[in-house]
C-alpha positions as CSV (number, residue, x, y, z in Angstrom):
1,X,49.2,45.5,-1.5
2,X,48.0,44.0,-4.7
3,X,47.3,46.5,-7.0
4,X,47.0,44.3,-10.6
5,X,43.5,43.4,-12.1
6,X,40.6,42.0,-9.8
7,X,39.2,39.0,-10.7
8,X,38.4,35.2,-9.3
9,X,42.1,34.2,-9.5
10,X,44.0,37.7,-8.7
11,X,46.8,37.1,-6.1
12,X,46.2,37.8,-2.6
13,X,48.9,37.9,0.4
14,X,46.1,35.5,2.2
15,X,47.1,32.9,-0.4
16,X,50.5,32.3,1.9
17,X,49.1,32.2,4.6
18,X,46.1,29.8,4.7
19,X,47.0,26.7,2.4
20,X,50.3,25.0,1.7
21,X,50.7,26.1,-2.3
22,X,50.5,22.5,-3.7
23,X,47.1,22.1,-2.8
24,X,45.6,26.1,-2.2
25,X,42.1,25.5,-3.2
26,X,41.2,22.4,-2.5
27,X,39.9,22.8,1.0
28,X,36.3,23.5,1.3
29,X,36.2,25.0,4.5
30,X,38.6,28.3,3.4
31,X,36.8,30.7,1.5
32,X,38.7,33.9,0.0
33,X,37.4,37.3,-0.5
34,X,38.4,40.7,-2.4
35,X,36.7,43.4,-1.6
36,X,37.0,46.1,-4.0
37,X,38.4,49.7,-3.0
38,X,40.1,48.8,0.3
39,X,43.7,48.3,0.3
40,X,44.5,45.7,3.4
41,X,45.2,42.5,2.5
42,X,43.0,40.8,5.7
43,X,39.3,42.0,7.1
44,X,40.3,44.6,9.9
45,X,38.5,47.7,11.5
46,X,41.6,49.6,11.7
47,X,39.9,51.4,8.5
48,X,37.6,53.4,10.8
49,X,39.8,53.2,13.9
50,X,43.1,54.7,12.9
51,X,44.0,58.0,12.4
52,X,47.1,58.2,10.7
53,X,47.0,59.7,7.8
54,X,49.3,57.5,5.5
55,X,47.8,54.0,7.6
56,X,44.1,55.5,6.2
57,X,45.4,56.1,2.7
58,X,46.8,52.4,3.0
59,X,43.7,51.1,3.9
60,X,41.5,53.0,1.2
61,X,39.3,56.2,1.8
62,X,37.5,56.1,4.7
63,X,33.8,55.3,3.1
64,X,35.5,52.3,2.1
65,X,36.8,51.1,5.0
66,X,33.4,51.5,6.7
67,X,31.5,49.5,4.6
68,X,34.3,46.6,4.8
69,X,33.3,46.5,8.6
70,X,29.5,45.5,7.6
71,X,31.0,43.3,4.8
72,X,33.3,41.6,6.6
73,X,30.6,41.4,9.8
74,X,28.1,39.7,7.0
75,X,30.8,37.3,5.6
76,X,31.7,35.9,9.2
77,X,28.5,35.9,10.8
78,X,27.2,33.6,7.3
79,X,30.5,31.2,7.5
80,X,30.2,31.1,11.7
81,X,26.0,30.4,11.1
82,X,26.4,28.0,8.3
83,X,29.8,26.2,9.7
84,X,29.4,26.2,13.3
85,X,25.7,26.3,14.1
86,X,24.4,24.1,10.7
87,X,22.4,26.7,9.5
88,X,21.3,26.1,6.0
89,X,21.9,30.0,5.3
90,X,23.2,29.3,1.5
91,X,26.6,30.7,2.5
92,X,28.4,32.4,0.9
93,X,26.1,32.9,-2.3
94,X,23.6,35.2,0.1
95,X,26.3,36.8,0.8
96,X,27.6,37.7,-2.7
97,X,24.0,38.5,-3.8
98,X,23.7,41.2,-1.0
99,X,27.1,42.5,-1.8
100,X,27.5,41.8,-6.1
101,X,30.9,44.0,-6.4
102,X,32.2,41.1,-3.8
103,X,34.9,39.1,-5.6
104,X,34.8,35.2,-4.3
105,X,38.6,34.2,-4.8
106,X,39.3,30.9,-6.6
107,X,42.3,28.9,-5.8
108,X,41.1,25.8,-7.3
109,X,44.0,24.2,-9.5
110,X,43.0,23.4,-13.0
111,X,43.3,19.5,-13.7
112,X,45.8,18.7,-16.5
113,X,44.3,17.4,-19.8
């Protein structure tokens, strides 16, 4: 669980996971997400599903987790229409507009001067 500042280039397990570290951030086809106030390092339901008491507190309070089901419904349903079906559907800016707290995580390495 990452608990330092939020921001664009905060640390995120997901950035072991999805990229070799040489070259995280220079696909264009993986986009990274924080969303703020829930404590889970992937988009799960388990928020609202579990009901263990130290799991919940893991995962943030349980408003949280509730509204990271509809954010995470809006973020895949954009990348699914705009990846898989062609849409034009201006993904993921509509999606940060609807949701402004939304941190878009950028891996992109700097180039050396």
């Amino acid at each position: 669980m990452y608990l330092g500042p939020r921001g664009p280039r905060a640390p995120t397990i997901g950035d072991l996971g999805y990229e070799r570290g040489a070259t995280a951030g220079n696909r264009s086809d993986i986009y990274r997400f924080m969303v703020p106030d829930v404590m889970h390092e992937a988009f799960t339901d388990q928020g609202v599903t579990v009901q263990d008491t130290l799991i919940r507190f893991r995962l943030g309070d349980s408003a949280a987790a509730a509204r990271n089901v509809q954010v995470q419904n809006d973020l895949v349903l954009g990348f699914l229409d705009c990846d898989v079906k062609g849409l034009a559907n201006g993904y993921p800016a509509t999606e940060l507009r609807r949701y402004p707290d939304l941190i878009h995580l950028d891996r992109r390495r700097k180039k050396p001067r």
